[in-house]
ZAFI-167938 format. One record per residue (C-alpha): x, y, z. Coordinates in steps of 0.1 Angstrom, whole numbers, padded with zeros to 4 digits, always signed. Example, Ala and Ser with C-alpha at 12.3 -4.5 7.8 and 13.67 -1.06 7.14 Angstrom:
<recs>
+0123-0045+0078;+0137-0011+0071;
</recs>
This chain:
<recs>
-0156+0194+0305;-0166+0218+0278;-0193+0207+0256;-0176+0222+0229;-0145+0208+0231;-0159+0170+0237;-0179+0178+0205;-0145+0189+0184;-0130+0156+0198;-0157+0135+0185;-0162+0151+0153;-0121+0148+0148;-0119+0111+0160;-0148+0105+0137;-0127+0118+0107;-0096+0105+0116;-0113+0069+0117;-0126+0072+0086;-0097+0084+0070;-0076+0052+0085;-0106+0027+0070;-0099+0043+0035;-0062+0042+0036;-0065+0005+0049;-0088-0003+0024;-0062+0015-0002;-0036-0008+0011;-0054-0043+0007;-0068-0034-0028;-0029-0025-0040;-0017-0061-0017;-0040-0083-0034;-0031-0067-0070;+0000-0073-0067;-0008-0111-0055;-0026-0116-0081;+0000-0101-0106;+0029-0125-0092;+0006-0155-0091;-0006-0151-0127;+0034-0149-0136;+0040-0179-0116;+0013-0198-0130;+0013-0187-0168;+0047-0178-0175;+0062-0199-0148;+0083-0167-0132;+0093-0173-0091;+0085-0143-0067;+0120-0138-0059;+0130-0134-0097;+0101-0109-0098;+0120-0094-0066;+0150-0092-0080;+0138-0074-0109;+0122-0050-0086;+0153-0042-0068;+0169-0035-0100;+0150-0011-0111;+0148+0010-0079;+0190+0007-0084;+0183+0019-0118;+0165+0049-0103;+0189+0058-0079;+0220+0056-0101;+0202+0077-0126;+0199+0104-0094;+0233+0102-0085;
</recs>
């Protein structure tokens, strides 16, 4: 095997591991936002998830009417 080419592989696995540890990190720091976001409508406004939901949904409708 060329020493080269194990080298390459290493250095790109390297990267691409790193790379996945940010995005994953990314991804539980926007997940437990919005947790916390729903819980503190829950608790001090007394809003359910799914009403939250459903306002979601409307305004991605919203979106995509406005495009069409």
């Amino acid at each position: 095997m060329n020493p080269v080419l194990l080298i390459a592989a290493i250095i790109i696995t390297v990267l691409v591991f790193f790379w996945l540890v940010r995005v994953v990190r990314a991804t539980l720091g926007l997940a437990i936002t919005i947790a916390v976001i729903v819980l503190a409508l829950q608790l001090l406004l007394g809003v359910a998830p799914g009403e939250v939901w459903q306002q979601v949904l409307g305004v991605w409708n919203w979106i995509l009417d406005w495009f069409r």
